[in-house]
C-alpha positions in Angstrom: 95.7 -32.8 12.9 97.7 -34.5 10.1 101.3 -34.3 11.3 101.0 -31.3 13.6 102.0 -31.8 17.1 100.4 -28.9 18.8 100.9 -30.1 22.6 97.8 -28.0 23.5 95.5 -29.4 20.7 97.0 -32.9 21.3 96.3 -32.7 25.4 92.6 -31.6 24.7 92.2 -34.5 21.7 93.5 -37.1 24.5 91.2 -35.6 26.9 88.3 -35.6 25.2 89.1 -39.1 23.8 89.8 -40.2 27.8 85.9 -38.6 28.7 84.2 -40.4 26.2 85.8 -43.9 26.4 85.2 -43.6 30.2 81.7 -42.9 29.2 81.5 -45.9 27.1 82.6 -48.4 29.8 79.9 -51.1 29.8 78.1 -50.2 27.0 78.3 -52.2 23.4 80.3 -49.7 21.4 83.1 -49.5 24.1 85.7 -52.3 22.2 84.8 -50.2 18.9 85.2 -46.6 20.4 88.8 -48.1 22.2 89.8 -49.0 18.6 88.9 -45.6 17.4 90.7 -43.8 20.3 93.9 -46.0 19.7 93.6 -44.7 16.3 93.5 -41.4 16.9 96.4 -41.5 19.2 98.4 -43.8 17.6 100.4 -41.6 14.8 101.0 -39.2 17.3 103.3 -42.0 19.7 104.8 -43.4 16.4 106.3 -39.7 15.4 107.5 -39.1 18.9 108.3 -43.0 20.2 109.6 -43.7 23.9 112.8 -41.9 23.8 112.9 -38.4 24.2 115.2 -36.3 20.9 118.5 -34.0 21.6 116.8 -30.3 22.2 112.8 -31.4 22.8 110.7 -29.1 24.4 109.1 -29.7 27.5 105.1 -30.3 26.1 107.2 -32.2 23.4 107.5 -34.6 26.2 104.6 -34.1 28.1 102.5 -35.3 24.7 105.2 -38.3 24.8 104.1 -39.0 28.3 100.2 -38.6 26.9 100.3 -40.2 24.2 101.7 -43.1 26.1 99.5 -43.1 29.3 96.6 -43.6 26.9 97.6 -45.8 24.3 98.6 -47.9 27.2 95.6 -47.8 29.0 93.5 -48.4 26.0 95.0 -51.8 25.5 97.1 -51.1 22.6 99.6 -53.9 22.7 102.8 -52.6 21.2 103.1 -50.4 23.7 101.7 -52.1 26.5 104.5 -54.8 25.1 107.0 -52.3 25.4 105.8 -50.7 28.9 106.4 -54.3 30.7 109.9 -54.9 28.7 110.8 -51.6 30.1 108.8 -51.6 33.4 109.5 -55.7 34.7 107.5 -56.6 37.5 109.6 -57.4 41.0 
């Protein structure tokens, strides 16, 4: 996808990503395929960051919020760093 941001494309990438790491849970290649995924993803949080731009569009965001919720839950720690400086627990 090179620097394209299609939200559509983007959402079904994520997705896809999302069915096949939960797939992998347990097995030997799961660490490996998390790497990948992280990859994948990666480029797409580092172009769009944490804070939203004057004039975004809605999926704009919603790939924010993606890209996020799955970077995050693959382990990736710069922004799982950033989620709990953000997010402190009570």
């Amino acid at each position: 996808m090179g620097s394209d941001l299609d939200d559509r494309a983007w959402d079904q990438i994520a997705g896809a990503l999302g069915t096949v790491e939960d797939y992998e849970r347990g097995s030997p290649g799961h660490d490996a395929f998390v790497v990948y995924a992280r990859a994948v993803m990666r480029p797409v949080f580092d172009r769009l960051g944490w804070n939203a731009k004057p004039n975004e569009t809605a999926p704009i965001q919603a790939l924010r919020r993606t890209a996020i919720e799955r970077l995050g839950g693959w382990g990736d720690p710069v922004v799982v760093a950033e989620a709990r400086r953000r997010l402190p627990r009570s």
